[in-house]
C-alpha positions as CSV (number, residue, x, y, z in Angstrom):
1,X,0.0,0.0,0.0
2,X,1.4,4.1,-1.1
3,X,2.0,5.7,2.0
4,X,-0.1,8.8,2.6
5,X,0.7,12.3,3.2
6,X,-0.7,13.4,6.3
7,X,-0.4,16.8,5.3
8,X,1.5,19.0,2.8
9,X,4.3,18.1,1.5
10,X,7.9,19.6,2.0
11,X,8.1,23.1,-0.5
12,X,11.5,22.5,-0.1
13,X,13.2,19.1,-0.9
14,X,16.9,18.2,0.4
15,X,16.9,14.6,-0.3
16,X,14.4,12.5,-2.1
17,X,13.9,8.5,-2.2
18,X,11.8,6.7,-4.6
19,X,11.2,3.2,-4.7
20,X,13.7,2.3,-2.5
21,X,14.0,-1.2,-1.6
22,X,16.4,-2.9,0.3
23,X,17.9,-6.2,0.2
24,X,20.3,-7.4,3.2
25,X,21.1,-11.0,1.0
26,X,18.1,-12.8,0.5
27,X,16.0,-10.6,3.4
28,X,14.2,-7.5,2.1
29,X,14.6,-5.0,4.4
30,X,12.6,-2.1,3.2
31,X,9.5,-2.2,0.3
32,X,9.4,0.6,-1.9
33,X,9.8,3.2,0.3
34,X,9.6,6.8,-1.7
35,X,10.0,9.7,1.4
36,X,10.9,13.5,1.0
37,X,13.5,15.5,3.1
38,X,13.0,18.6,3.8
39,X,15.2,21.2,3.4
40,X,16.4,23.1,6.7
41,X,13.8,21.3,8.3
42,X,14.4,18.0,10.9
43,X,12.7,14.7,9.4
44,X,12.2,12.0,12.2
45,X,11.8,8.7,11.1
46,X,9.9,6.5,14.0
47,X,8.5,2.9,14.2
48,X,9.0,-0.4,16.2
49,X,12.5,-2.0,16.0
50,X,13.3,-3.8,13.0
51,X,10.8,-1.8,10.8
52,X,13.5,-0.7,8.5
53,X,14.2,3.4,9.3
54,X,17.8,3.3,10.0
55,X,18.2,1.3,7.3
56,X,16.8,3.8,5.3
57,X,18.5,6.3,6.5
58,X,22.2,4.7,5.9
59,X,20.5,4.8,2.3
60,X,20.7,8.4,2.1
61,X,24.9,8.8,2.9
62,X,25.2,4.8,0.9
63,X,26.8,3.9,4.4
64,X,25.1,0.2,3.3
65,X,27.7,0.2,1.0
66,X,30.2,-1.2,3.9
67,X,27.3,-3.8,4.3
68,X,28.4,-7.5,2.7
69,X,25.2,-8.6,0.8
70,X,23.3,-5.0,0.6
71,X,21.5,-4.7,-2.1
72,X,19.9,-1.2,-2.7
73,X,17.2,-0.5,-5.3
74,X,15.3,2.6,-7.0
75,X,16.4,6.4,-6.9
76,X,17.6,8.5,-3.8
77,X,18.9,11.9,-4.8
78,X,20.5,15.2,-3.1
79,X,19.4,18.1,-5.0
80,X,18.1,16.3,-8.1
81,X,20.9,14.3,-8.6
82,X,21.6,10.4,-8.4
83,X,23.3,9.4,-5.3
84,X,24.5,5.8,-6.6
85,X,25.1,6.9,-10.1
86,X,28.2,5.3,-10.9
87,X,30.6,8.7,-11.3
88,X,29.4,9.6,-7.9
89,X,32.7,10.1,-5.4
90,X,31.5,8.4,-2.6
91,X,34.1,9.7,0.4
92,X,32.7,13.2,-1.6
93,X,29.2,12.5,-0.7
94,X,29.3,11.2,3.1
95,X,31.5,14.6,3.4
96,X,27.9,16.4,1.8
97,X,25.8,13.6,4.0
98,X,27.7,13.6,7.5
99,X,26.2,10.9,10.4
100,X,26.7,10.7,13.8
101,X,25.8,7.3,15.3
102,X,24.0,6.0,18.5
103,X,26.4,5.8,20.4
104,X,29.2,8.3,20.6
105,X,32.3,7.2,18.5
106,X,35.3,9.7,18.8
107,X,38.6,8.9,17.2
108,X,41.1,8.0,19.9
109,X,42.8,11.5,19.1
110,X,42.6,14.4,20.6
111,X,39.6,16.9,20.6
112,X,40.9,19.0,18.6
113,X,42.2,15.9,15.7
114,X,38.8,14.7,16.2
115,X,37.3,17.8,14.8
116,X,40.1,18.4,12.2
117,X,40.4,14.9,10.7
118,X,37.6,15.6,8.2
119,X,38.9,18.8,6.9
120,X,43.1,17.6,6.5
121,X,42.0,14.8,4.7
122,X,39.4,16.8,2.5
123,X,42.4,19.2,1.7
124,X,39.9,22.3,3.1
125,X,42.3,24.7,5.0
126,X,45.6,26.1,3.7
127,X,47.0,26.4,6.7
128,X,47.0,25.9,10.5
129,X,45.2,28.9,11.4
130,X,42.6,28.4,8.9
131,X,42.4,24.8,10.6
132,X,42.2,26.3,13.8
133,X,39.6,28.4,12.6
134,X,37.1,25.3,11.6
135,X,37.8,23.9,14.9
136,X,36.9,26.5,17.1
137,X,33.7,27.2,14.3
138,X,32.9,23.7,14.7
139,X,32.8,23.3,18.5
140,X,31.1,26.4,19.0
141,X,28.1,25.2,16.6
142,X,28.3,21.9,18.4
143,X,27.8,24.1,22.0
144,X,31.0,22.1,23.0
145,X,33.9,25.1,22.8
146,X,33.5,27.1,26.3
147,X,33.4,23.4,28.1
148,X,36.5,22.2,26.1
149,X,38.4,25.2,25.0
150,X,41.2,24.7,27.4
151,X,42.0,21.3,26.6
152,X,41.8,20.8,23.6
153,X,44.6,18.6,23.5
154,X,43.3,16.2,26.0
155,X,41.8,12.8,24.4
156,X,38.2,13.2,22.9
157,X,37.0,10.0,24.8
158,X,37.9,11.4,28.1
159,X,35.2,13.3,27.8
160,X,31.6,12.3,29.2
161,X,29.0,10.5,27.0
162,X,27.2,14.0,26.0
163,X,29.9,15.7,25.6
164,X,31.4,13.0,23.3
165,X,28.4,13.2,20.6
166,X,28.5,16.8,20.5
167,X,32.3,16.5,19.9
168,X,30.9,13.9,16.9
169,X,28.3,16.2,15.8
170,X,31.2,19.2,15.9
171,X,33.4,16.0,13.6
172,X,30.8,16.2,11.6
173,X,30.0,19.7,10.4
174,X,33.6,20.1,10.5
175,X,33.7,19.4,6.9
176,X,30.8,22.0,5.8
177,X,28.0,19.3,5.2
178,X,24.6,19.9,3.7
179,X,22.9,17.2,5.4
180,X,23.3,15.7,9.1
181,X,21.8,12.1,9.3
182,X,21.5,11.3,13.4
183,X,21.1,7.3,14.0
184,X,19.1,7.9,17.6
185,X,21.9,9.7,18.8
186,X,20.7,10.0,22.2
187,X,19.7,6.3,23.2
188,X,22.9,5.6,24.9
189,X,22.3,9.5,27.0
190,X,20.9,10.8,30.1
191,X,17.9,13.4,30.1
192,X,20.2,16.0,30.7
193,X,22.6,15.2,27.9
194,X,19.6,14.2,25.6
195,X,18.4,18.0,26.2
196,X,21.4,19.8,25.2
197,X,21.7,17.8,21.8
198,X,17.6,18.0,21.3
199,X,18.4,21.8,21.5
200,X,21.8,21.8,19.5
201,X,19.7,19.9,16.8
202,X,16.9,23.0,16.5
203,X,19.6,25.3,16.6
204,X,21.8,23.6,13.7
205,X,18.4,23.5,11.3
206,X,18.9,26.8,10.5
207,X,22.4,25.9,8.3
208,X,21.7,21.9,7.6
209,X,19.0,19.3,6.9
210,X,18.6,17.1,9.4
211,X,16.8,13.3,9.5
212,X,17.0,11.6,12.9
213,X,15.9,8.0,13.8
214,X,14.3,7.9,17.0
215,X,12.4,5.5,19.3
216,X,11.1,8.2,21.4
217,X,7.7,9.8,20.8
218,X,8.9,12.8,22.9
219,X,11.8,13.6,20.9
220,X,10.1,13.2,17.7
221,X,7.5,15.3,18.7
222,X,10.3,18.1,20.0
223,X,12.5,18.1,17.4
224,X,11.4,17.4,14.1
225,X,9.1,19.4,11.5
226,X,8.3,16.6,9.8
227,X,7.4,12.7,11.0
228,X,8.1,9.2,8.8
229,X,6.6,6.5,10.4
230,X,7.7,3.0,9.4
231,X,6.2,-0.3,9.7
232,X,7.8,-3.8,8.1
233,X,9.9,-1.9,6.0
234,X,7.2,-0.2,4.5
235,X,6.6,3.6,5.1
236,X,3.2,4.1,6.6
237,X,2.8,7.7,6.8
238,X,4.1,10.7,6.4
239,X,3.8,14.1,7.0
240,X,4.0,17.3,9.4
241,X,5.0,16.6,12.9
242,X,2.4,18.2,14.0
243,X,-0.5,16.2,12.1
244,X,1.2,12.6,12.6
245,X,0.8,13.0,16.6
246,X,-2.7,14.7,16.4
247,X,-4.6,13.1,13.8
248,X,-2.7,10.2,11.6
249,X,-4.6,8.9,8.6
250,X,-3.6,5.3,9.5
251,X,-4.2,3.2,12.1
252,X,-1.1,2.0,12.5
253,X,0.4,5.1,13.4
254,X,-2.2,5.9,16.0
255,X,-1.6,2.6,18.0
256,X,2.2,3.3,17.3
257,X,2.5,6.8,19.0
258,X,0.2,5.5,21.7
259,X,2.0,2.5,22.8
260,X,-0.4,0.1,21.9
261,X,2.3,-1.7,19.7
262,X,6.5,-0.7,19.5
């Protein structure tokens, strides 16, 4: 069954997939699934385990490239063009798609190297104070730089679990991305860390496109502008945030959102 929008549909799209099906071998993963991201807006993809969203969203940076036995199928593009065309660079694109994980994954580097890796091996500064110019840019948009900035030095894992994925998120737009893809990057937090990235994430809207998997209601309904909701790796829904938690078309996503199945 065509998923349904709940309400209008993005004006402007980031990231489009079509079709999309998935294969992991001989298991199909996702059906079909044709979604919309919108541009400078946060898309949250929610649904029970298993139902295929973060396997969708590694679609949309081809991180189920590194996956033996993926098999991807139909059209995902960023700005109207073809994502797994053949001429596409694809250490170019996951520099364009950046992700940061669920659980917080620093180099074993400093803070700083963390944050400059991307941009020394992307060739993007001339020189070091250029470099320490992206850092400093970086850390500040990740809210990290006043808790760090006189240590910079020190290892990035030293640092505590919330601080560590805003240090990833800071790795991440290190390298000027368009879009930020977030893997439920606050499952492995606590309430007080979760708040200070569900913030960071409205504030960094402004400058990127954002999708985020999440198996919180809560956060979907705080952060996003936009709600996916995914069922046996089909889409069911989809559609303003606002709309999908107040009045779904499908049933599905009513018993979802109230805990009547997840």
């Amino acid at each position: 069954m065509t998923a349904k929008y709940a309400a209008v549909k993005p004006k402007r799209v980031k990231m489009r997939g079509e079709n999309v099906t998935v294969f992991y071998g001989n298991k199909q993963a996702l059906h079909g699934v044709t979604l919309d991201i919108a541009a400078n807006k946060v898309t949250a993809l929610i649904g029970p385990s298993g139902c295929g969203k973060s396997t969708f969203l590694r679609c949309l940076n081809r991180m189920n490239d590194t996956i033996e036995g993926a098999r991807v199928e139909g059209v995902i593009t960023l700005d109207g063009e073809d994502i797994y065309a053949p001429d596409i660079d694809v250490v170019e694109l996951r520099a364009r798609v950046g992700m940061v994980f669920q659980r917080p994954n620093p180099f074993p580097k400093s803070i700083y190297d963390n944050v400059a890796y991307g941009p020394r091996i992307h060739g993007l500064t001339k020189n070091r104070a250029e470099l320490d110019e992206i850092v400093e840019k970086s850390l500040k948009s990740a809210g990290l730089f006043d808790e760090v900035k006189d240590r910079l030095h020190d290892a990035g894992t030293g640092l505590s679990g919330g601080q560590q994925q805003r240090l990833c998120i800071a790795r991440a737009i290190a390298v000027s991305p368009e879009v930020i893809l977030m893997d439920e990057p606050c499952s492995a937090l606590d309430p007080i860390a979760t708040a200070r990235i569900e913030e960071l994430i409205d504030d960094l809207r402004k400058n990127y496109t954002i999708a985020i998997v999440t198996h919180s209601m809560q956060q979907a309904a705080r952060v996003s502008q936009y709600t996916a909701m995914f069922h046996l790796g089909s889409l069911v829904e989809m559609g303003e945030t606002k709309i999908i938690f107040t009045s779904p078309k499908e049933r599905r996503t009513q018993d979802y959102i109230t805990g009547r199945f997840g």
